[in-house]
N, C-alpha and C positions, 0 to 999 in steps of 0.2 A: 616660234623664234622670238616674235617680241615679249611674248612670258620670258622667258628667259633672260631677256635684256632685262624686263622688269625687276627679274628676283636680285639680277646683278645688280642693278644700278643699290636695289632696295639694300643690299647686301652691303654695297661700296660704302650707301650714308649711313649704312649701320656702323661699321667700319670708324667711318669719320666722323659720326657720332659719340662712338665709344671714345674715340682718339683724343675729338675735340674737348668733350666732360674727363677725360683724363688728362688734355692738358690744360686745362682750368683749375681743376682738382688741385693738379701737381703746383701750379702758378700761384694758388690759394694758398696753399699749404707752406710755400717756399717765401710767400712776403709773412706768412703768420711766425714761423719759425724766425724771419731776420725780427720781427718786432717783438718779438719771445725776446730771443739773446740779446738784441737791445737792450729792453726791458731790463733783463735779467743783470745786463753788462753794467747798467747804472744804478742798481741795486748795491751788488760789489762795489762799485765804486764810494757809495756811501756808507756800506759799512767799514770801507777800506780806510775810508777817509776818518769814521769816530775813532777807530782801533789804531791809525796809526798817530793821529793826534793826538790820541792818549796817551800813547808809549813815549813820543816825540816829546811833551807835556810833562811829562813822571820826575824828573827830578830838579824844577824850577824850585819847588820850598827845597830841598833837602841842601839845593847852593844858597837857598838864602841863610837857611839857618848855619852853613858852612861862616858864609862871611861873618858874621854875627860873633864869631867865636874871639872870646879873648886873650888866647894863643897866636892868634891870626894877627890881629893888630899888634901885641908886642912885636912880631917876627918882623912887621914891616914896619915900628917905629923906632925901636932899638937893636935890632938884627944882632938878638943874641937869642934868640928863643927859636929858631932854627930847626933843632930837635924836637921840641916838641909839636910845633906845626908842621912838620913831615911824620909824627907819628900821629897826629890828627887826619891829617890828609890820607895815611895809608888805611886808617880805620874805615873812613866814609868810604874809598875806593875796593876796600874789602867786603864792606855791610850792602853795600850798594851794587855790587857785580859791577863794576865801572872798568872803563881801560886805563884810566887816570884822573888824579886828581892834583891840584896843580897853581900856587900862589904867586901874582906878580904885584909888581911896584907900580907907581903910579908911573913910571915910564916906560911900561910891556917886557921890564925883566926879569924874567922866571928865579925867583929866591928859593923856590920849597918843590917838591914834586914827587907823586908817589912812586915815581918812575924812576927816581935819582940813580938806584943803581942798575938800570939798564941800560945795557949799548946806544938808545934812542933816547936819552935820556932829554930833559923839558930843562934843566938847571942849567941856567946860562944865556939861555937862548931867549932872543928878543921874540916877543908876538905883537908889537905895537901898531903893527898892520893890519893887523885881524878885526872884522867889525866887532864881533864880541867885546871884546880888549874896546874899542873907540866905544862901543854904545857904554859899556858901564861904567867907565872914566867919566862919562856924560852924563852920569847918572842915571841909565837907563837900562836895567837888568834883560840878556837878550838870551837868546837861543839859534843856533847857530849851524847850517850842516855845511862841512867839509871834510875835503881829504889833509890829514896830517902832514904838515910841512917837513917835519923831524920823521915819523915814526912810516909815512905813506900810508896809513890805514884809514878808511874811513867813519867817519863817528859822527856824533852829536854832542855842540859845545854848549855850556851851561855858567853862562858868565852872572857873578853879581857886583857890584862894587863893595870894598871897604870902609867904612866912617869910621872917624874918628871926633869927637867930642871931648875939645881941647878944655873947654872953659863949664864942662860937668863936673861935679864929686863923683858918680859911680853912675855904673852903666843903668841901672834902674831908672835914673833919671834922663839917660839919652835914648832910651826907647821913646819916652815922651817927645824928645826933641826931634827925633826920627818921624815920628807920625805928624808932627809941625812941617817939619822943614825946615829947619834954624839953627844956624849955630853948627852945622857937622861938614866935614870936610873927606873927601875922598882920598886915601891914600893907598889904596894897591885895587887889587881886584881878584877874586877868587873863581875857579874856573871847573868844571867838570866836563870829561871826554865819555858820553857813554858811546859802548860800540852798535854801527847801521848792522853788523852780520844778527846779531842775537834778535834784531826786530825783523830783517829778512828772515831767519828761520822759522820763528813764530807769525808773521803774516804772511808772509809771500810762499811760501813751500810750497805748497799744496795747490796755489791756484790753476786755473785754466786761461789756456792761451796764453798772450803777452803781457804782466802786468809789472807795471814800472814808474817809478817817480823820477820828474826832473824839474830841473833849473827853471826862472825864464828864459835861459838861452838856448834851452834844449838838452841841455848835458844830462846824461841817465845816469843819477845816482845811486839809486835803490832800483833791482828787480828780480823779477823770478828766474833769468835766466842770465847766467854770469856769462857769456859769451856778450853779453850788450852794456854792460855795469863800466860807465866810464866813460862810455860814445856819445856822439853827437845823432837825438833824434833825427835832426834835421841838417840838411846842409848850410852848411856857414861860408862865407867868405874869409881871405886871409885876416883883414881887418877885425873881424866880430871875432873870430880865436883868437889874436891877440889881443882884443880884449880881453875874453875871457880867461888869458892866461896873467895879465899884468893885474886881474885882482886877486893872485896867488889863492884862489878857493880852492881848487882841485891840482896846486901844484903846475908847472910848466910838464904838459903831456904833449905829447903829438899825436894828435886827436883824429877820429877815425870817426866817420859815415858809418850808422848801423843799417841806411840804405834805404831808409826810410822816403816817401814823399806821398804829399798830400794829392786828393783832387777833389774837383768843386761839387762833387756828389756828397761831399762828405767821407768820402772812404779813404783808406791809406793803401799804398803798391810798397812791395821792397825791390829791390833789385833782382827779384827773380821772377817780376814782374805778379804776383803772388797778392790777391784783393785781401784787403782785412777791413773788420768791421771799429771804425775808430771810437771810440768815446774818451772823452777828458771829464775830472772835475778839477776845481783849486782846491789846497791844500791851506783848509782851515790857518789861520795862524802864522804863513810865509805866504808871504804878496811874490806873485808872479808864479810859484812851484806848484805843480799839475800830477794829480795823479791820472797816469796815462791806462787804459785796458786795451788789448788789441786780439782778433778774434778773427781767425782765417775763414773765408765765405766759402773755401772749398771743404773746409770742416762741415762746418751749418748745411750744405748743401750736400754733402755725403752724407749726414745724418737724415735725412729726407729724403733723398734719391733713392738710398739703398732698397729699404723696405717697398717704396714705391715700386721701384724694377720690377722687384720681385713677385709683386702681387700682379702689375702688368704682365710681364712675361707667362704666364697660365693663362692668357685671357685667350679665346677660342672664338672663331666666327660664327658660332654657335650661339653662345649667349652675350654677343654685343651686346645687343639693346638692354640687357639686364646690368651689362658695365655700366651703361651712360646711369640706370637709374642707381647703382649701388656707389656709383662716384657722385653722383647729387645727394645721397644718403650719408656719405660718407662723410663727405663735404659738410654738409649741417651738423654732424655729429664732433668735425675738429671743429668748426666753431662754438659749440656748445661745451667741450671740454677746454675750450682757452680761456672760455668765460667763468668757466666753473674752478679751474686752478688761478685764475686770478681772484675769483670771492676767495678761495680757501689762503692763498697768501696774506689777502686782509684781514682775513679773521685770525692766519696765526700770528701776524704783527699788534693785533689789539690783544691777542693770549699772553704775549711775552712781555706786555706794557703793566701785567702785573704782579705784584709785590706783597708778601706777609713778612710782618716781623712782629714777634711777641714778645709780652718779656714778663719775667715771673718772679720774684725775690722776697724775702722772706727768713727775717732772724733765727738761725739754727746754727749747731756743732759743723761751724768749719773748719778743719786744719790740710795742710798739704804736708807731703813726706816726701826724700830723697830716695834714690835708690838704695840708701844703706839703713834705711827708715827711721831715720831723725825727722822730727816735726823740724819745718823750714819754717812754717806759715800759722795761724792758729785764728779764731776770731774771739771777737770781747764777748759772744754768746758762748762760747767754748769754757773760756775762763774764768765765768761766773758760773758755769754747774758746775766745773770742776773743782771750784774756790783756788787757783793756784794764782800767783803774779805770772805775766809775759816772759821773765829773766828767768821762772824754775822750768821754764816748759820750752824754748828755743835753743835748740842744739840735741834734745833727749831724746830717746828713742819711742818711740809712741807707744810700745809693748810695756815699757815700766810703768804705764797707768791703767794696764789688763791686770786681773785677776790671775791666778797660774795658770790654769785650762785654757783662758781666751789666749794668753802670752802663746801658748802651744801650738794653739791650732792655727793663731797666724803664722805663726813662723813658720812649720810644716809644711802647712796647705793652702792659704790665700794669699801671703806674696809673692811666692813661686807663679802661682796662678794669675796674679792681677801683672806684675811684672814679666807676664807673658801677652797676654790678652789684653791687656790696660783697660781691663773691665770689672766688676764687681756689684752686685747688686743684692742689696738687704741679708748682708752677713751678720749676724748676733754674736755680741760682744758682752763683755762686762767689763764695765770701766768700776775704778778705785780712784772715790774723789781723795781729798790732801786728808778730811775727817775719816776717812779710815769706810767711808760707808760705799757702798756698791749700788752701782745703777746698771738696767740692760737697756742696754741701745740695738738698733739697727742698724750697719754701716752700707753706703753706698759712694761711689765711687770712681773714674774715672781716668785714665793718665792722659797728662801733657805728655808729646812728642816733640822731637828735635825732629830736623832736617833728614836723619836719616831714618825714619820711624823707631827710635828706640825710646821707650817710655822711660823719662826723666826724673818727671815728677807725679804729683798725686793731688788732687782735689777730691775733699770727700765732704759726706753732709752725712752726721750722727745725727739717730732720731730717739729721746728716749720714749723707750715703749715699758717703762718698769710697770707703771699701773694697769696698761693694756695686757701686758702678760700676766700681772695677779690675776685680772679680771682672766683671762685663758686659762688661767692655773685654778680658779674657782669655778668655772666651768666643768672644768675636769674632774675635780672633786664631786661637783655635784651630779656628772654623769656617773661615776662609778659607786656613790653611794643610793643612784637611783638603781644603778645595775644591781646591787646586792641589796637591795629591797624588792626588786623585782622575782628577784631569786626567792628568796624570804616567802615571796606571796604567788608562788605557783600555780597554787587551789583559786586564788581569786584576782586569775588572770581576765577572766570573764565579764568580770563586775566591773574592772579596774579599767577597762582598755579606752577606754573612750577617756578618762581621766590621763591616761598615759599620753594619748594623741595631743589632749592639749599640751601636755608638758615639753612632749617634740615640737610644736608648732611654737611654743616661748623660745626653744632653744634655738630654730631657724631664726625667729624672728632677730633672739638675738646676738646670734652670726652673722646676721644682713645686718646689724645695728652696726657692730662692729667692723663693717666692712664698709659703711657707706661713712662711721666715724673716720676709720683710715683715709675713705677720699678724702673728706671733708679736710682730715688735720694734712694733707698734702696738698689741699687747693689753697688751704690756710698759709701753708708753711711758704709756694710758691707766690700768695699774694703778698704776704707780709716783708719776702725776700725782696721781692718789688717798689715798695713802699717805701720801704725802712731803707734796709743796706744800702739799694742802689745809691738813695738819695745822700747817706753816710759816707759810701764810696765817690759817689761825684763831688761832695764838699771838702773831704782829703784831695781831690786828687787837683782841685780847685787851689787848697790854699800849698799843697805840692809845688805847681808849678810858681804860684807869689814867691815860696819861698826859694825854690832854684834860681829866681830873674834876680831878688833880693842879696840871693851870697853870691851871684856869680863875681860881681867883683871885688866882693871884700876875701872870700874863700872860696876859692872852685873845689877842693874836696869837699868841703859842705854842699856847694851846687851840684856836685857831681852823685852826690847819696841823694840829692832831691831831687834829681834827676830820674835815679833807680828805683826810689818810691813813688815816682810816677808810672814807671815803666810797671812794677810788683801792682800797682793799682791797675792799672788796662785790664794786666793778666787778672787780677781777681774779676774785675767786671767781666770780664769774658765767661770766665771760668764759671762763674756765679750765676751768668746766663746757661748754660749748657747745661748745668748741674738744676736748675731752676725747671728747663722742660722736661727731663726724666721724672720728676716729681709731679706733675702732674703736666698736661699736655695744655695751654687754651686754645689749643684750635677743635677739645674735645665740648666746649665750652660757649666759643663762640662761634666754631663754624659748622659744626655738627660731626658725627659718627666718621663720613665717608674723606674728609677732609683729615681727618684725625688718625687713622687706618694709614692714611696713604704717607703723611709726614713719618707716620712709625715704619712704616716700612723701607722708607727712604733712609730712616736714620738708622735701622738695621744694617741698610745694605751697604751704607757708609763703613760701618767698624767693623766689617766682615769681608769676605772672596767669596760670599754665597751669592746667587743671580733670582735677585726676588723679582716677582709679577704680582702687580696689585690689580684686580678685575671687580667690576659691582654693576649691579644694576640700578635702576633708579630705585633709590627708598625713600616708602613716606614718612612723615613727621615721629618721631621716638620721643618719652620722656627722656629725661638725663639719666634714672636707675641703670635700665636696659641698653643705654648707649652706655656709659660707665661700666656696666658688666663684659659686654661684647666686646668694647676695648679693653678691659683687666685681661680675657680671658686668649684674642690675640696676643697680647703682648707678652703672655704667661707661654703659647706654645710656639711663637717664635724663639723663646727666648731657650726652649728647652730644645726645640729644633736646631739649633746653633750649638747648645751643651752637649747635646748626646748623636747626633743621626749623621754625625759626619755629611749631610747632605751637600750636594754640588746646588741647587735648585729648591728654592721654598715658592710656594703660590700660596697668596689670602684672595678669596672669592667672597664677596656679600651680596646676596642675592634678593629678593624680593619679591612672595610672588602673590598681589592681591589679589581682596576676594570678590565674587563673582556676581556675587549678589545680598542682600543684609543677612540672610541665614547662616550665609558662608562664613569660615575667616583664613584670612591670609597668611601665610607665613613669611618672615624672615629667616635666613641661614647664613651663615657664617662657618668655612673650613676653610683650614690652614691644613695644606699637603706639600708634603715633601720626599724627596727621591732618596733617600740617608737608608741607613743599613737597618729600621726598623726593629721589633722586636716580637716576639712568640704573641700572641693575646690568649692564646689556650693555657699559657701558663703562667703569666700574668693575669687571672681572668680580673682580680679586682682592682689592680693597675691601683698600690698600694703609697705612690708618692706624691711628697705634700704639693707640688705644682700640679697635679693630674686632679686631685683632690679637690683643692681651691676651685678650679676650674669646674669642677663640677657643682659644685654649692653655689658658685656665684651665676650657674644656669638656672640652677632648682629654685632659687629665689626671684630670681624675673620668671619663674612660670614655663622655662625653656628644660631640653634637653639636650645633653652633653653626650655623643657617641664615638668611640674611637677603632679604627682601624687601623692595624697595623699586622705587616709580612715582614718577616725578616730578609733581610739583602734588597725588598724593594720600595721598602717607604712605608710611611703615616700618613696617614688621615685622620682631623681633630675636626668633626661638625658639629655644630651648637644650633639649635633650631628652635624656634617657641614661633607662639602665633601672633597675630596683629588682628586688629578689629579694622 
C-alpha cells in the first residue's frame, strides 16, 4: 500500500514536473515571442520611418525649381501670362503624378491652378490660412500634410516662395542674389498637392497589424486600415477638437474615437477591451507626427500557444519525466535560435550596406535611331571615320551608309528583331564612308524604352573590325592553301607530321592571340569610354546647364533647347554607361570570375521572363586568360540559350573541386543548363555553329574541355572543365 502511494505521489511530481517545465517553457517562449515582435515592431518602424520620409521628401526641389520659373513671376507681376503659367503648372502636375499644382499671390490668392477646370477647382480661393502659404510668405519653403479644404482629399503640400529682383538686369544675376540674400522680394508662392493614397499603397498595403501615422494631437492621417484614416487616436475633450478643428488642417469633421487607450504597462486596449502591443517612433522631418505600429497580443499569443497545445496534448503519464527534460532541451534550443536569428539579421543588415558601381567609357561609333530608323543621335568618333558633317547625317536613315547586302539584311532581319527584343549583339555590317571606301564593323546594340516597355529608341557602339577580318580572311587563305598542300603531299605525310603539328599550334596560338586582342580592344574601348567621353559628356552638360540659367531670361526657347541638351546629355551618360558594361564587365577585372558570372546573370535576367539561378562553390585564385575564357564562354551559351531553347529556366553552376594532395590536380567546371526544347546531338554530332565553336576554342586554349548535352523537348547542357594545380 505504501508502494503504491509512493508510485503515486512519484507519478503526481512527475505530473507536476512535466507541468511545471512546461509552463516555464510556455512563459519563456511567450516573453521571447513579445521581445521578438517588439523587436521586430521597431524595426518596421524605422524602416517605415526612411521610406516614408523619403516619399514625404520627393518633391521639395521639383517646387523649388517650380518657383524659379519665369512664367511664374510674370503671372504674378503683370497677370497677363496666366496661360502660360497654368500650362506650366499642368506639365509638372502631369510629369510629377501630382494631384495639383497651384500659384498664389502674395495675399493666399489662387491665380493659376492645374485644376482650374475641375468642379474643385483652387482659382479663386484664398489659402492665406494655411501654414504652408504663411511659412513661405516668410520666406520659409515648407511641407505640409492636410486634408483639402476645396477638394476633401488628403495630400502633401509643397510650398516655396516667389522672388522677385526688382533692381537685377537678368535672372543670372539674382541667382547670385538669391544665395546672398539681398535685394529680392517675395511675391506669390508656388504650391504642390502630392496625393497620402499613392504612398499608403506603396507603404502601408501589405503591412501587419495596425500601422498608422498621426498628428500631435492624435488625428490618424495615414494608415493601413481605412476604417481608422481620419480618427482620433486617443480621446480628446471638446476643447482640444475645437482646437483642432479651428486650425482648418483636416477640415471641420466631427471627429470619432477609434477607441484607443493607453495603460502604464506600456500596452494599448480598444474598446473591445482587446491588448495590443504599442510602439511609436517620430516622424523625421514634422515635429510632434508619430509613426504609430499596433500588434494584438492575442495574435503573438496564438502564434505560441498553438503549436504548444499541440505538442502538450500527446504528452502521456508515461513519459513525464522525459517532457520536463525535452522542455529544458527545448527551452535552450529557443534560446539558442533567437540568438542565432538575431546574428543573421545583423549580418543581413551589414550585406545590404553594400554598394558596386563601375563605369566604363571609351571613344567609339555611337549613334541612336528612331523607330523609323533615322539616326536621332551620332558621336564626333562617328563622324570622323565616316568623314561626313553632323547636318548630312541627322534626320538620314542609318541604311543609306550600308553597302546593298548590309541595307538588306537590316531591314529584313535585324530591325524586325532588335525592335522586338531591344537587343542585338555583334551584328556585321559594312559601312560606306562619304570617300566612297568601305569598312566592316560590328554592331552592338541596345533599346530605350518608354513607360510602356515599347522600344523607342536605339544606342549602339560600331566597332571596326576591317583589319581583324583581313587578318581572319588570311587565316583562311592560309588554312586552305595548307589544306591543298597537304593534299599535294600524301606520300610524305609521315615525314611531315610533326612539322604540321607545329603549324596547328601557331594557328591556335594565333586565335588565342586574337581572341585575347578582342578582350584587350574591349577593355580598351570601355576604359577609354571612361576617361574621354565621360569627361566630354560631363563638360557639355556642365557648360549646358551655364547656358540655360544664361538665356533664361533673355530667350526661354533658347533656355528651353539647353534645357533638352541637358536632358539628351543624362540620356547619353546613361546610355554610355550600360552600353560600356556589355563591352567588357570590371567586376570581371576587379572583383574576380564569381562576382562577374553573377552581375551577367542578373543583367540576363533583367532583359528577359527566363528565371535564372546562379550557384558556385568556393574558387581559388585564376589567372585573368581562364577567367576571361570562362566568362566569354558563359555569356556565349546564355546568350544562345535565350536565342534558341525557348527555355522557362536557365542554371550557371561553378564549381571547384581541389586537389588532394601535390600529385593531384584539381579541377574547376562551369555548366550552364537549361529546360528549352533542346536539339538531336546524334545529328548534330559536330554541333557546326559559330557560338558552339568559339566556345569550344576559347576551352582548348585554357587547356580545358568543352562538352555538350543536349535531348530534344528536355534541355541543354554546356560544361567546360579544365584542371587547376
Amino acid at each position: 500500500m505504501r508502494l503504491r502511494i509512493i508510485i503515486l505521489v512519484l507519478a503526481i511530481l512527475a505530473v507536476l514536473s512535466a507541468s511545471a517545465g512546461g509552463g516555464l517553457y510556455y512563459h519563456s517562449l511567450r516573453q521571447a515571442a513579445f521581445q521578438q515582435a517588439e523587436s521586430h515592431a521597431n524595426t518596421r518602424l524605422e524602416l517605415f520611418n526612411r521610406q516614408l520620409t523619403s516619399s514625404l521628401s520627393e518633391h521639395v526641389k521639383p517646387v523649388k525649381a517650380l518657383a524659379g520659373l519665369k512664367e511664374l513671376k510674370e503671372a504674378l507681376k503683370l497677370n497677363k501670362e496666366i496661360n502660360r503659367a497654368n500650362s506650366i503648372l499642368d506639365n509638372f502636375a502631369q510629369s510629377l503624378n501630382l494631384e495639383v499644382c497651384y500659384l498664389m499671390d502674395n495675399l493666399g490668392n489662387t491665380i493659376a491652378s492645374s485644376n482650374r477646370d475641375e468642379p474643385d477647382s483652387f482659382v479663386g480661393q484664398n489659402f492665406a490660412f494655411r501654414p504652408y502659404f504663411i511659412e513661405a510668405i516668410a520666406d520659409r519653403p515648407s511641407t505640409y500634410l492636410a486634408l483639402g479644404t476645396t477638394s476633401r482629399k488628403r495630400g502633401v503640400y509643397y510650398s516655396h516662395p516667389i522672388y522677385d529682383f526688382p533692381n537685377l538686369i537678368d535672372n543670372s544675376k539674382s541667382f547670385e542674389s538669391e544665395d546672398r540674400n539681398i535685394n529680392r522680394k517675395i511675391i506669390g508662392v508656388a504650391v504642390m498637392k502630392a496625393s497620402v493614397e499613392m504612398i499608403e499603397s506603396k507603404l502601408f498595403a501589405d503591412s501587419e497589424g495596425i500601422l498608422l501615422v498621426s498628428d500631435p494631437n492624435g488625428v490618424i492621417f495615414i494608415s493601413n486600415h481605412d476604417e481608422l484614416k481620419l480618427m482620433l487616436l486617443w480621446q480628446l475633450n471638446k476643447e482640444e477638437i475645437e482646437k483642432i478643428n479651428s486650425t482648418r488642417q483636416f477640415g471641420n469633421i466631427d471627429w470619432s474615437w477609434a477607441g484607443f487607450s493607453q495603460l502604464n504597462n506600456g500596452y494599448v486596449i480598444d474598446q473591445n477591451r482587446q491588448k495590443y502591443l504599442y510602439s511609436q517612433m517620430a516622424l523625421d522631418g514634422y515635429p510632434g507626427w508619430k509613426i504609430v505600429h499596433l500588434r494584438s497580443l492575442k495574435e503573438i499569443s496564438r502564434e505560441l500557444a498553438d503549436p504548444f497545445i499541440r505538442v502538450i496534448g500527446q504528452v502521456t503519464l508515461i513519459i513525464s519525466i522525459f517532457i520536463g527534460i525535452s522542455v529544458f532541451i527545448l527551452y535552450r534550443k529557443a534560446l539558442q535560435e533567437i540568438f542565432r536569428r538575431k546574428k543573421a539579421e545583423n549580418e543581413l543588415r551589414l550585406n545590404e550596406a553594400r554598394y558596386r558601381h563601375i563605369y566604363h567609357k571609351t571613344p567609339v561609333m555611337l549613334h541612336s535611331i528612331d523607330t523609323e530608323g533615322k539616326i536621332i543621335r551620332v558621336s564626333d568618333f562617328w563622324l570622323e571615320k565616316m568623314e561626313y558633317s553632323r547636318d548630312e547625317v541627322i534626320g538620314k536613315k542609318l541604311t543609306d551608309f550600308y553597302n546593298e547586302s548590309s541595307r538588306k539584311y537590316a531591314e529584313d532581319v535585324i530591325f524586325p528583331y532588335f525592335f522586338k527584343t531591344g537587343f542585338c549583339k555583334d551584328v556585321p555590317y559594312n559601312y560606306v564612308k562619304k570617300s566612297g571606301e568601305e569598312i566592316e564593323i560590328l554592331l552592338s546594340c541596345y533599346g530605350v524604352r518608354d513607360e510602356t516597355g515599347k522600344v523607342v529608341r536605339s544606342l549602339a557602339v560600331s566597332v571596326d573590325v576591317t583589319e581583324k577580318n583581313q587578318a581572319q580572311h588570311d587565316l583562311e587563305l592560309a588554312q586552305e592553301r595548307l589544306s591543298r598542300y597537304s593534299l599535294d603531299l600524301e606520300q610524305q605525310v609521315e615525314e611531315r607530321t610533326e612539322e604540321l603539328k607545329r603549324v596547328q599550334d601557331q594557328l591556335r596560338k594565333l586565335s588565342g592571340n586574337i581572341m585575347a586582342a578582342h578582350e584587350n580592344e574591349r577593355r580598351a574601348v570601355a576604359r577609354e569610354l571612361h576617361d574621354h567621353l565621360g569627361q566630354v559628356l560631363t563638360a557639355l552638360k556642365m557648360d549646358s546647364v551655364w547656358l540655360e540659367k544664361y538665356l533664361e531670361p533673355i530667350d526661354p526657347d533658347a533656355a528651353n533647347r539647353a534645357s533638352r541638351i541637358c536632358s539628351l546629355i543624362d540620356d547619353t551618360i546613361a546610355d554610355v554607361r550600360a552600353m560600356a558594361f556589355r563591352l567588357r564587365p570590371g567586376l570581371l577585372d576587379d572583383l574576380g570570375l564569381v562576382d562577374a558570372l553573377e552581375s551577367l546573370v542578373r543583367d540576363f535576367e533583367k532583359r528577359s521572363d527566363v528565371w535564372f539561378l546562379f550557384r558556385h562553390t568556393p574558387i581559388p585564385e585564376i589567372d585573368d586568360t581562364v577567367a576571361t575564357a570562362l566568362y566569354r564562354i558563359a555569356q556565349e551559351a546564355l546568350t544562345n540559350a535565350l536565342k534558341h531553347s525557348k527555355a522557362t529556366e536557365i542554371s550557371v553552376d561553378l564549381t571547384a573541386e581541389l586537389p588532394k594532395d601535390s600529385n593531384d590536380k584539381g579541377c574547376l567546371k562551369l555548366s550552364v543548363e537549361d529546360n528549352g526544347c533542346g536539339f538531336s546531338s546524334v545529328e548534330n554530332r559536330e554541333y557546326h555553329g559559330l557560338g558552339l565553336t568559339g566556345m569550344r576554342e576559347r576551352a582548348t586554349l585554357v587547356g580545358g574541355k568543352l562538352e555538350i548535352f543536349s535531348e530534344l523537348n528536355i534541355g541543354t547542357k554546356i560544361v567546360c572543365s579544365l584542371n587547376i594545380s
